[in-house]
N, C-alpha and C positions, 0 to 999 in steps of 0.2 A: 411444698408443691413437688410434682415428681408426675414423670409423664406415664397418660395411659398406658401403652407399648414404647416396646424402643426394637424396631426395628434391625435383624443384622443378616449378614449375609453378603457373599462375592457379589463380584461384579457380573451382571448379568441376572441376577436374582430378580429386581425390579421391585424393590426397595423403596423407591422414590415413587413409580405409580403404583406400585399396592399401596404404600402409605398414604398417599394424597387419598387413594381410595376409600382404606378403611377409617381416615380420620373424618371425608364426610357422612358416613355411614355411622357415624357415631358423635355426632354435630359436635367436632371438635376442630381444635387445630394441629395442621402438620408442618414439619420444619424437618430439613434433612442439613444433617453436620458441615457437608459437602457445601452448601453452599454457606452458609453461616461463616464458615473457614473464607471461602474467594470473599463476601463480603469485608469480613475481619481485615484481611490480605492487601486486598486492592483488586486481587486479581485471579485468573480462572487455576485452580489445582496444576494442570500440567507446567505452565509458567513458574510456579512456586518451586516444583522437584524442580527444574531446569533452574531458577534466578536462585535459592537458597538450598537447595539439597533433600530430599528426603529427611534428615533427621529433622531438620528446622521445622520444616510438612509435621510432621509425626508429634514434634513438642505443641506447635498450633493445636492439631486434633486432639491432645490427650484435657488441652486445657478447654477448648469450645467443648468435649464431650461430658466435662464434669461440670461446667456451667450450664451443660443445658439441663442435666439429667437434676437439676437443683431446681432449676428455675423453667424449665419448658412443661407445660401441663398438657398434652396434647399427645400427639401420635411422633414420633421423633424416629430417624432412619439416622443409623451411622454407614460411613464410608467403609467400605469392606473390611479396610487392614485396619479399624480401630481398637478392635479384638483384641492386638497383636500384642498393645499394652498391658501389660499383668494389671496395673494398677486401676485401668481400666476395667479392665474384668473384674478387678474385687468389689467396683463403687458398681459393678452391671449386674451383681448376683441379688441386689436389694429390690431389683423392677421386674417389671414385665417383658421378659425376652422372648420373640418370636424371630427363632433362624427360620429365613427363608429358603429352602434349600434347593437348589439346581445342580443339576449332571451337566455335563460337558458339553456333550452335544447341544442341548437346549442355550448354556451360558456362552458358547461361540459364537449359535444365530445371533442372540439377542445382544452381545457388542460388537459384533462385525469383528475389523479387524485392529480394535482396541484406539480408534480416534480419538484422541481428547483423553487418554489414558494413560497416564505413565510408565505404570507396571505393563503397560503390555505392549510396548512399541517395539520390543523386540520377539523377535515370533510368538505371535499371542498365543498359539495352540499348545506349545508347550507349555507356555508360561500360564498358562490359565490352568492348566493339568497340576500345577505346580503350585498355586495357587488354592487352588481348589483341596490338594492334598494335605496343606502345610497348615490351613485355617479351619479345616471342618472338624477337627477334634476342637479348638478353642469357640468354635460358634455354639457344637453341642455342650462344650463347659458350661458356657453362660446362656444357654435357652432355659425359661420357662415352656416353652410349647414347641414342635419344628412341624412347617411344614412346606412338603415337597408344590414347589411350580412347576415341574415340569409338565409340557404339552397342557396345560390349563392357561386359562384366560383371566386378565387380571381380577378381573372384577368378582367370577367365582372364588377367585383366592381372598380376596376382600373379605367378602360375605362369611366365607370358614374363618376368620382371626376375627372379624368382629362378632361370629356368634360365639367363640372361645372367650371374647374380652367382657362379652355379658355375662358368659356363666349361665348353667343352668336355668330353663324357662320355668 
């Protein structure tokens, strides 16, 4: 078993509604990492980096990412920084990667100013720059296909990864 796509990309990408989008477009199921993890947990991401640390965060994710990517047959979204892990990346070069990719401008509007977010509780603008800089060479590592959100609407972006996941009419 092994998911149709796997979703990646910062925060602000939209990840979670493209995915929900293109997994109905393709009468499947969708699961995003992120929440897998808060259930796993107990509790919501920010709360984890604050009650156990960012590594402990990062140990969580590398193990829900390898159990889903085993066992989720559907449309699957990882949490931005799940990249981050090499080991990660190596079980991600055997599927369907679609980076989602957004600029700046566009990934500010779309998380405000990083609520509910850990990496960005402190000046999101920078840190999202930073962000942005630090992961987009490892999203392009692990893509099968990229494509750009900027100023497009979810649902067009949908329609473009699920006419990429049919392949050729």
């Amino acid at each position: 078993m092994r998911p149709v796509a796997v979703l990646v990309g910062p925060p602000g990408a939209g990840k979670t509604t493209i995915g929900e989008a293109v997994a109905a477009a393709l009468g499947t199921a969708f699961a995003d990492t992120d929440s897998i993890i808060e259930t796993r947990a107990g509790k919501p991401i920010p709360e984890i980096f604050i009650d156990d640390g960012e590594p402990a965060f990062r140990a969580l994710e590398r193990t829900v990412v390898a159990e889903s990517l085993e066992t989720f047959d559907g449309v699957l979204a990882l949490g931005g920084g799940a990249i981050l892990d090499e080991g990660t990346r190596k079980l991600l070069v055997e599927h369907t990667v679609v980076f989602l990719s957004v600029e700046l401008a566009d990934a500010i509007k779309r998380v405000g100013l990083g609520a509910g977010r850990p990496l960005l509780a402190m000046n999101p603008r920078a840190t999202m720059k930073f962000l942005l800089e630090q992961r987009r060479p490892l999203y392009t590592e692990v893509a099968a296909h990229t494509v750009s959100t900027d100023d497009r609407e979810p649902e067009e972006i949908a329609a473009e990864i699920a006419a990429l996941l049919r392949g050729p009419a």
